[in-house]
Rosetta silent file (secondary structure, phi, psi, omega in degrees, C-alpha in Angstrom):
SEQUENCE: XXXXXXXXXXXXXXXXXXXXXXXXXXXXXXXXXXXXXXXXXXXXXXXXXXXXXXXXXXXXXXXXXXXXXXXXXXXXXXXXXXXXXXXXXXXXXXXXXXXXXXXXXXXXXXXXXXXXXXXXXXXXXXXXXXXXXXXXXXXXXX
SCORE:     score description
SCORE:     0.000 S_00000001
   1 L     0.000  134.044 -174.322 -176.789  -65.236  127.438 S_00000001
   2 L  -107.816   29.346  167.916 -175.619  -68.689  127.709 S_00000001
   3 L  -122.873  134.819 -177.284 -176.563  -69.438  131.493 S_00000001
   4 L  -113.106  134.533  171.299 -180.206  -69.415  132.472 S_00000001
   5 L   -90.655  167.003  172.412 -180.554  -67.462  136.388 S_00000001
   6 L   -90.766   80.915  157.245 -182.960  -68.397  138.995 S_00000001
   7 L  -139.308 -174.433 -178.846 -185.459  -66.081  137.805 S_00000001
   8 L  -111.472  -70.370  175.218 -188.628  -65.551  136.082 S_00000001
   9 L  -105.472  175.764  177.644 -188.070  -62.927  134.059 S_00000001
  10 L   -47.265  -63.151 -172.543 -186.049  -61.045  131.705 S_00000001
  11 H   -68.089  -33.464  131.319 -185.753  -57.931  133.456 S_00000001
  12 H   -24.304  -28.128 -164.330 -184.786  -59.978  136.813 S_00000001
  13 H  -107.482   -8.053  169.480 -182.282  -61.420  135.230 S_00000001
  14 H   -90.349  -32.306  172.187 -180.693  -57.867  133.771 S_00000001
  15 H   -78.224  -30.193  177.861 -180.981  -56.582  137.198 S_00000001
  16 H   -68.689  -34.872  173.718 -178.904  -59.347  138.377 S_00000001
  17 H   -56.292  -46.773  177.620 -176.733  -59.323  135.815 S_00000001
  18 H   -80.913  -41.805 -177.852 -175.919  -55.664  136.797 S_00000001
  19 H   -57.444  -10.836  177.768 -175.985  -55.841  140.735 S_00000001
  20 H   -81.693  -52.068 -175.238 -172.951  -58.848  139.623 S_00000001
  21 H   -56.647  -51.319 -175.219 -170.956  -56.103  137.608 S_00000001
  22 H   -84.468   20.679  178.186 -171.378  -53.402  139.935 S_00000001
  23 H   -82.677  -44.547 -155.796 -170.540  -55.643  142.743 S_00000001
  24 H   -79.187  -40.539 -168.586 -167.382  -56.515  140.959 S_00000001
  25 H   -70.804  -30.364  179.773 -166.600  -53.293  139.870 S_00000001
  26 H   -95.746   14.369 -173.420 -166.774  -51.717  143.505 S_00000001
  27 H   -84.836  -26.939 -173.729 -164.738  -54.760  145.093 S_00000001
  28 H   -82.922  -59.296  179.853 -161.967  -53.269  142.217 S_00000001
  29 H   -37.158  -42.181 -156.110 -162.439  -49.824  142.922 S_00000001
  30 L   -91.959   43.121  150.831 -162.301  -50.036  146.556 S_00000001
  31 L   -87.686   91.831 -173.280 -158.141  -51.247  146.621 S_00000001
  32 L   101.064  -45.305 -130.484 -156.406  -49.229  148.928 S_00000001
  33 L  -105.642    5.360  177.322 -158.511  -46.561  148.223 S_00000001
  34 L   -75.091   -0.350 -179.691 -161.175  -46.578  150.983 S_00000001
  35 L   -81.937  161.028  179.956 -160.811  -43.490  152.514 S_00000001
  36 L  -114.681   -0.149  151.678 -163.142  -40.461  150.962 S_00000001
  37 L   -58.238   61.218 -171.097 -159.675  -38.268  152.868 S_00000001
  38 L   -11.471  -53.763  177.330 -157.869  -37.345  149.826 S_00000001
  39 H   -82.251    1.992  170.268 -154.615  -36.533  151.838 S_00000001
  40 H   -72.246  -71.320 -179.367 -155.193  -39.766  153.801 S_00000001
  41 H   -16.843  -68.233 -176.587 -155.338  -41.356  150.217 S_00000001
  42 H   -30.379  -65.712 -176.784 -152.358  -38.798  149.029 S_00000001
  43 H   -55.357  -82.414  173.128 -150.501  -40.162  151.986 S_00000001
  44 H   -13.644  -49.039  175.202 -150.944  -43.721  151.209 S_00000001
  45 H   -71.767 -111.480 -152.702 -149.584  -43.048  147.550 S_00000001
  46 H   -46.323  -19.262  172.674 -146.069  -41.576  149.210 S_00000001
  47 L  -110.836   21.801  166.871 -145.309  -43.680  151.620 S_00000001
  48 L   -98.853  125.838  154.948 -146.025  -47.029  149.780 S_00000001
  49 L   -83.966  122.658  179.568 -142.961  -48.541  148.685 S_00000001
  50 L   -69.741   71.797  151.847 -143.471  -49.865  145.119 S_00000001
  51 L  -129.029  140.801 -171.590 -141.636  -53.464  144.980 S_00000001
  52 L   -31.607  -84.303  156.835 -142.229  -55.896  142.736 S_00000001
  53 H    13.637  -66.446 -160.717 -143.060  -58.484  145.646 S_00000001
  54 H   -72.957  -53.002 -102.630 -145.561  -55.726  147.174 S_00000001
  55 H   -98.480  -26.359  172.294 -146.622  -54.892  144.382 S_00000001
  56 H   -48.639  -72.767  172.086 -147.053  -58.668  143.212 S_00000001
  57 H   -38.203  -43.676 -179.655 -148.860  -59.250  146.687 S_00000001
  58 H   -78.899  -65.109 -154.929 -151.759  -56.351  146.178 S_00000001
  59 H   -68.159  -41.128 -179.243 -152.884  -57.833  142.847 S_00000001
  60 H   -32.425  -78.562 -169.481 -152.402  -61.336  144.077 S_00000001
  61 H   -72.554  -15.364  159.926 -155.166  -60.581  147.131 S_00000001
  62 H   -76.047  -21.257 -178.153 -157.579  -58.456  144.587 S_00000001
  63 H  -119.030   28.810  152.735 -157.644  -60.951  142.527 S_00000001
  64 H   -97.076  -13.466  176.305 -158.664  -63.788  144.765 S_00000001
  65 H  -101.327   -0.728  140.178 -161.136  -61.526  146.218 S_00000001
  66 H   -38.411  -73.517 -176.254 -162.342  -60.786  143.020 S_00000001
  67 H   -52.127  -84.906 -177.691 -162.571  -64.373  141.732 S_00000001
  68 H     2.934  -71.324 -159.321 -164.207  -64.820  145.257 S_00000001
  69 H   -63.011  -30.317  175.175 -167.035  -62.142  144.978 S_00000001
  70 H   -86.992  -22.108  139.801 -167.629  -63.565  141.228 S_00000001
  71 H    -2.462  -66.434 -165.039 -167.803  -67.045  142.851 S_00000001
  72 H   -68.689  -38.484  179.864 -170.499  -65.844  145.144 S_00000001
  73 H  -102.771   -2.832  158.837 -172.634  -64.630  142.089 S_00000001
  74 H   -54.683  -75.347  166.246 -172.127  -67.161  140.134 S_00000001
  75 H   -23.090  -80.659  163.586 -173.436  -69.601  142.843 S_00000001
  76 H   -18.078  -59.964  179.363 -175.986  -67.522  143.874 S_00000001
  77 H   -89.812  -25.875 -172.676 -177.706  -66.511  140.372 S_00000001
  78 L  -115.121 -146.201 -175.811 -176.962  -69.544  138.584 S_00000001
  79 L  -122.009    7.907 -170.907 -177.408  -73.425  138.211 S_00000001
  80 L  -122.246  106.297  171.207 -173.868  -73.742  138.297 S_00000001
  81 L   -31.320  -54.940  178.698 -171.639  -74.893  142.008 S_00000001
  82 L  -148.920  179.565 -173.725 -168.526  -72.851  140.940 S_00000001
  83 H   -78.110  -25.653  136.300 -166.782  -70.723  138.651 S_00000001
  84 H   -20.006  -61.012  178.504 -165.091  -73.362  137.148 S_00000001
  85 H  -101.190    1.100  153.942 -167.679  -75.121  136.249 S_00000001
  86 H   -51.265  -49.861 -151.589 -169.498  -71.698  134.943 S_00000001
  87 H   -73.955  -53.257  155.911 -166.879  -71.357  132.626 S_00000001
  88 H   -27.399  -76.827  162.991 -166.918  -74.717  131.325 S_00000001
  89 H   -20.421  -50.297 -179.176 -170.381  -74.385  130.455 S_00000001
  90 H   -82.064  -37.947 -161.689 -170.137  -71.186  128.511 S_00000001
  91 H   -90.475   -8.680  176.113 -167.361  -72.951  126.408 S_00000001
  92 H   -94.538   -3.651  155.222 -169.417  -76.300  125.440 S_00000001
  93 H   -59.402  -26.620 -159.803 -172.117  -73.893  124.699 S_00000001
  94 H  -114.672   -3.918  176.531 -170.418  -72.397  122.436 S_00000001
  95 H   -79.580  -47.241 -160.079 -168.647  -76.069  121.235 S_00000001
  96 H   -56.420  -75.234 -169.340 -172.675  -76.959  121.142 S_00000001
  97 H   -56.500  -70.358  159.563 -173.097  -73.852  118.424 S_00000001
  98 H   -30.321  -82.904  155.496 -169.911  -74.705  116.511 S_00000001
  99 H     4.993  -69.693 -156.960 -170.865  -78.258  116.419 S_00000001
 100 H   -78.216  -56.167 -172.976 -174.149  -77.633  114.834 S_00000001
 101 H   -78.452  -14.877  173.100 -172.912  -75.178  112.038 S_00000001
 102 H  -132.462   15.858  164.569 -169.392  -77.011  111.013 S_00000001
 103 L    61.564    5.993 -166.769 -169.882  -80.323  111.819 S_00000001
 104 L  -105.450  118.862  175.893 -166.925  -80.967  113.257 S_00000001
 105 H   -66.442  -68.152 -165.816 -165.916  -82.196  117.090 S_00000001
 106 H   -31.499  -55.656  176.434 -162.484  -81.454  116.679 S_00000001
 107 H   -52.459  -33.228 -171.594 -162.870  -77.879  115.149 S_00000001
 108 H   -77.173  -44.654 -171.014 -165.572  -77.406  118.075 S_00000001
 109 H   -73.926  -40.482 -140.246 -163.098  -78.578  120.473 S_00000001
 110 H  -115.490  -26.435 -145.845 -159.867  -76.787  119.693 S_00000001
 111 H  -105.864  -24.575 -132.477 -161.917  -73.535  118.960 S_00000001
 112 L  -110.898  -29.968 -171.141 -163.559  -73.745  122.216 S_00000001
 113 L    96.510   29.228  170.579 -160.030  -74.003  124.232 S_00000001
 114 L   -93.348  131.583 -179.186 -159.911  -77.734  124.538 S_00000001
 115 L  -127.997   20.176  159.204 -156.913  -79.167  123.772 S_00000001
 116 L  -111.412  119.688 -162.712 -157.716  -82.728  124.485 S_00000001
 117 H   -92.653  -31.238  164.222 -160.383  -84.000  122.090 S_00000001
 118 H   -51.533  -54.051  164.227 -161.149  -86.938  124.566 S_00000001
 119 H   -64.599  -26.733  179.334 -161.442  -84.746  127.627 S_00000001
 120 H   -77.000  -21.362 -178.915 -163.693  -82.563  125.321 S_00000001
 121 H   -69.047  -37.143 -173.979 -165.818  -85.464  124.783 S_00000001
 122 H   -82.053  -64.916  147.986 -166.065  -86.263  128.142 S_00000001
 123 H   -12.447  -79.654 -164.568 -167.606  -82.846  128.854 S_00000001
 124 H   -67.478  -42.389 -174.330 -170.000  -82.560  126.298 S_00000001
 125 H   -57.235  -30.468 -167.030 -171.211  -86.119  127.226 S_00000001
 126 H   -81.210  -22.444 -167.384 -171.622  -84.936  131.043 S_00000001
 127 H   -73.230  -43.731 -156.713 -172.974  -81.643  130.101 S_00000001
 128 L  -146.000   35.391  156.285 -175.673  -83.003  127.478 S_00000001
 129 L    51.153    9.900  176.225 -175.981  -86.468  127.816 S_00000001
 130 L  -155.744  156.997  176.854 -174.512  -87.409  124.504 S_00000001
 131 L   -64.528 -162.740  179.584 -171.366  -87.339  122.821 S_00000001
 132 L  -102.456  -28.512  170.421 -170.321  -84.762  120.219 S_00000001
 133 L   -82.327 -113.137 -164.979 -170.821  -87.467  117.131 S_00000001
 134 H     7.796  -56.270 -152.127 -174.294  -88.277  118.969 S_00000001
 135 H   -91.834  -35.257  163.121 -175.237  -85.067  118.962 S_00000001
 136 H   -80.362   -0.071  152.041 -174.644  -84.617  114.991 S_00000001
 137 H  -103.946    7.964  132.959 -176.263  -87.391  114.042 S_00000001
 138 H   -85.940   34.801 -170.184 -179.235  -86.264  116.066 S_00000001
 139 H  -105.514  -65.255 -146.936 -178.478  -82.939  114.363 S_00000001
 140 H   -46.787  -52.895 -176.101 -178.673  -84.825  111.026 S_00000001
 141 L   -37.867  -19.684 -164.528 -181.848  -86.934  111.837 S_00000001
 142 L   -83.424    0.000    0.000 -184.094  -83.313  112.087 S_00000001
């Protein structure tokens, strides 16, 4: 896991980790679909008109209230403000890991979904307090 939760333990942090998925999973389930009246349901399905526009609209609003609801557990569970800057995170972690095994910023950068090696730079410096050459020659130094 490349995010540490506001927890104590392991097993805290696997229950959270699930109560996020199946949060997510019943905000998807639950489109259109709340009635448990099959022929209410049925009925919904025949008299929706399918056009692109509508159809365009309903994914539009699931999947801001999607991002939303993972927003909320992001915040919540992690050390991280937004989703945004979750995301970040997980990819200079994973720049961080490159980095150390190929020695390379660029390769680390570009691999990582950076397409600015400067803006990647910028990152890793805010994230870990040193630059990406910094951090391999205190790689090198151990």
């Amino acid at each position: 896991m490349f995010f540490r939760l506001k927890t104590e333990s392991a097993t805290q942090e696997r229950e959270i980790v699930m109560n996020i998925l199946l949060h997510i999973q019943a905000v998807i389930s639950a489109i259109d679909f709340a009635s448990t009246d099959n022929n209410a349901i049925l009925d919904q399905v025949i008299n929706l008109t399918l056009t692109e526009s509508n159809v365009s609209q309903q994914f539009e609003k699931q999947k801001k209230k999607v991002r939303f609801e993972l927003e909320k557990a992001i915040t919540l569970n992690t050390e991280f403000p937004t989703l945004l800057k979750y995301i970040t995170a997980q990819r200079l972690e994973k720049a961080k890991d490159i980095l150390h095994k190929e020695k390379s910023p660029k390769l680390a950068a570009f691999s990582t979904g950076f397409n600015d090696l400067s803006n990647f730079s910028k990152q890793f410096k805010d994230r870990y307090h040193v630059t990406p050459r910094e951090f391999l020659r205190k790689q090198d130094e151990l």
